[in-house]
Each structure stands twice: as C-alpha cells, then as structure tokens.
One Martini backbone bead per residue (centre of mass of N, CA, C, O) as a GRO file, in nm:
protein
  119
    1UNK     BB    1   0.161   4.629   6.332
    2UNK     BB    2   0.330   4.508   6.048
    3UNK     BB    3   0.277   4.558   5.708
    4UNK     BB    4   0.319   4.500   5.428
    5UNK     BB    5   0.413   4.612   5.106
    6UNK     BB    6   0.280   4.631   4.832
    7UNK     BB    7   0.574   4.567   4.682
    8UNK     BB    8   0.637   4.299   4.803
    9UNK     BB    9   0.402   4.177   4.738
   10UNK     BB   10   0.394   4.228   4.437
   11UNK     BB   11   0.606   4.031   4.394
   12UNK     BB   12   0.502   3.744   4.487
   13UNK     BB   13   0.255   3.742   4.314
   14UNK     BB   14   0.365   3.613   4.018
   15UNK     BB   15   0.459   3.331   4.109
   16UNK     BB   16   0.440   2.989   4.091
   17UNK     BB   17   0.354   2.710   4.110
   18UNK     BB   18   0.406   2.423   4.210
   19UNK     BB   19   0.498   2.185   4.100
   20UNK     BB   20   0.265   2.026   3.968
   21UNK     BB   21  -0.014   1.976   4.058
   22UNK     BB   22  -0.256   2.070   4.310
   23UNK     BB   23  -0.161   1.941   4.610
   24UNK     BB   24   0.063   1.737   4.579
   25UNK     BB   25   0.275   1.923   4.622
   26UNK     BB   26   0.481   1.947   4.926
   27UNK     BB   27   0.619   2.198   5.147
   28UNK     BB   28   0.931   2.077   5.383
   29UNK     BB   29   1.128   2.299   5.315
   30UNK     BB   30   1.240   2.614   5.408
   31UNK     BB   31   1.378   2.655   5.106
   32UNK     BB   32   1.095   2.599   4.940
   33UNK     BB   33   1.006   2.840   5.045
   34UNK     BB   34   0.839   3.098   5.052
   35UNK     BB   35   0.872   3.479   5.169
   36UNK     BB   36   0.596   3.462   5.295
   37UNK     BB   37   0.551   3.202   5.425
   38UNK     BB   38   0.806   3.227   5.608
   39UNK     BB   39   0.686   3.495   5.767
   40UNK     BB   40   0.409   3.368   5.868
   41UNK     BB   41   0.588   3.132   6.011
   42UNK     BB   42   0.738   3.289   6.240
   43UNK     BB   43   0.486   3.358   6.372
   44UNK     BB   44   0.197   3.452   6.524
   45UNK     BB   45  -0.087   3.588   6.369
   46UNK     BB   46  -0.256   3.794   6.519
   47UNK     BB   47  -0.319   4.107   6.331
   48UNK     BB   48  -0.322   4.014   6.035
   49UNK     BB   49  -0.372   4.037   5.731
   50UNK     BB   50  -0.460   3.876   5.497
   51UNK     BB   51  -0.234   3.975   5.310
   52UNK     BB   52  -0.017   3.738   5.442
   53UNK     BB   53  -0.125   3.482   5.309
   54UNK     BB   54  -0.005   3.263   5.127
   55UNK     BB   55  -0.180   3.345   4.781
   56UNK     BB   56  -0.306   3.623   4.869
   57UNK     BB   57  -0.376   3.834   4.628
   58UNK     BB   58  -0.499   4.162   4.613
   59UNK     BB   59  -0.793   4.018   4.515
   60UNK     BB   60  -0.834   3.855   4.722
   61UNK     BB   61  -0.854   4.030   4.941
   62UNK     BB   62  -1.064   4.193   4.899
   63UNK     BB   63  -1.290   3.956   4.851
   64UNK     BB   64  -1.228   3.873   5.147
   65UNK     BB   65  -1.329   4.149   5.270
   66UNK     BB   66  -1.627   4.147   5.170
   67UNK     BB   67  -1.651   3.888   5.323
   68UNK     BB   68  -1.535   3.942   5.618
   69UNK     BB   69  -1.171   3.874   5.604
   70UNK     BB   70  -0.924   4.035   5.715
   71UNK     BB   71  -0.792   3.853   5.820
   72UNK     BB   72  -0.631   3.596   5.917
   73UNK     BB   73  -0.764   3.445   6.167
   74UNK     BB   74  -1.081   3.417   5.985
   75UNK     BB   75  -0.964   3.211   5.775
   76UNK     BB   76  -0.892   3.010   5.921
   77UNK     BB   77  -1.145   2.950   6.085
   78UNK     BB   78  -1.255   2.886   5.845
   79UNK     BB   79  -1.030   2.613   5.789
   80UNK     BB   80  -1.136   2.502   6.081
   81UNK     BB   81  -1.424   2.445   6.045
   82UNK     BB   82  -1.321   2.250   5.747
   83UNK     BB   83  -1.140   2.017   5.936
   84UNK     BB   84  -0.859   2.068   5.756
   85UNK     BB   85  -0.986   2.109   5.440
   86UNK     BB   86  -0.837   2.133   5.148
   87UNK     BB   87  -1.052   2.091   4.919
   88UNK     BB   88  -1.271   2.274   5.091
   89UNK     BB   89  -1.125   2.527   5.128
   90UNK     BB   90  -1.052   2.585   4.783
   91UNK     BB   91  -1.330   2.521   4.689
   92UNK     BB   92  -1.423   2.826   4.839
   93UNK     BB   93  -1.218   3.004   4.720
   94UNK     BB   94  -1.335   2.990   4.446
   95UNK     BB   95  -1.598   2.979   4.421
   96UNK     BB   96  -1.653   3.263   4.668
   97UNK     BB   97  -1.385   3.423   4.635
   98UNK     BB   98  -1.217   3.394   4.284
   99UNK     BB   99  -0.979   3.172   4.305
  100UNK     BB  100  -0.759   3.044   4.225
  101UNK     BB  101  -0.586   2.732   4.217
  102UNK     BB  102  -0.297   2.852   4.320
  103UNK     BB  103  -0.403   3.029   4.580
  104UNK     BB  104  -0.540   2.821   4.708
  105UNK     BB  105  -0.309   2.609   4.751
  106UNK     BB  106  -0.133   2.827   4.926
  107UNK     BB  107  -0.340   2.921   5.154
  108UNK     BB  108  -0.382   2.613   5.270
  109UNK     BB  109  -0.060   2.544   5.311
  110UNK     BB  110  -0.029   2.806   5.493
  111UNK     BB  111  -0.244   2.696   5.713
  112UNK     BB  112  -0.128   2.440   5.772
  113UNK     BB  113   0.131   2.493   5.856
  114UNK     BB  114   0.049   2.703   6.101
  115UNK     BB  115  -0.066   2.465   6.274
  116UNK     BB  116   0.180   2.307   6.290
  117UNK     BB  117   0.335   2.501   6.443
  118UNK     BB  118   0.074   2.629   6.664
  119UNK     BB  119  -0.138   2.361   6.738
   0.00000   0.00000   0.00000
C-alpha cells in the first residue's frame, strides 16, 4: 500500500485547526474537509500508517507508534473501544500520548467522519 510522502504530511501539519472551540465546528462539507482528511475517507481503512490519520503530526505518530498504534486501524480500535467517545478518546490522546488540542480534534473528527462512512 502507498503511504504518505513526508513532504506532503509535513505540508499538512501546520495548517490551524477550525475556527471555534475544538469540537464545537463539525465539517459537513467534503470541500472544508482538510486534503488529508479527505485522502482517509476516499477508502477502507486497510493497512494504512498512523501518520495517515488527520491530525497526527509527525511527533504524535512516533508517539503513538512507541505505544504500539503503528497503524490507522490500531488508533480507530482505540477509539471504539471509547464507543465513539470524542471528549474521552482526545482526552486520552493529550494526556497519554502527548497530543495538542488541535490534533486531538482532528484525529477524533477523522475516526468518526470514517466510521460515519465505513461502519
């Protein structure tokens, strides 16, 4: 499987999070979605690195990958053992994996936009 180019992820990575709270502004509309997050939902999951994941910077993938999240399937499983809890899978993502707010809310946003589309 084809994963990310570093360059292309580290483009993405600096970009600011939605206007508003973190959690509060849903995107509803595949033209607000970030180019990333719409690369995620274009198809199964599959065997996809964490690092495809939008909102997981290059520092939280290492992070998540030393605690055994290597994959993008790993983190969902994650976030459905938390049955679809984004308050408590981004808690979960800052305290234990060292997650900013904004990445939190984009990772959560893009496991449920894929659930919402794959489950």
């Amino acid at each position: 499987m084809r994963t990310p180019s570093n360059s292309s992820l580290l483009s993405d990575w600096g970009r600011q999070c939605p206007s508003g709270t973190a959690g509060t502004q849903a995107r509803t509309n595949m033209d607000h979605m970030s180019p990333r997050l719409r690369a995620f939902l274009s198809e199964p999951i599959g065997e996809k690195d964490v690092a495809w994941v939008d909102g997981v910077s290059h520092e939280l993938a290492i992070n998540l990958c030393t605690k055994g999240f290597n994959k993008a399937y790993t983190l969902l499983g994650q976030f459905l053992l938390m049955h679809k809890n984004e308050a408590e899978f981004q808690k979960w993502l800052i305290c234990c994996c060292g997650a900013t707010e904004c990445e939190a809310w984009e990772s959560s946003n893009c496991l449920k936009e894929w659930c919402s589309c794959f489950l």
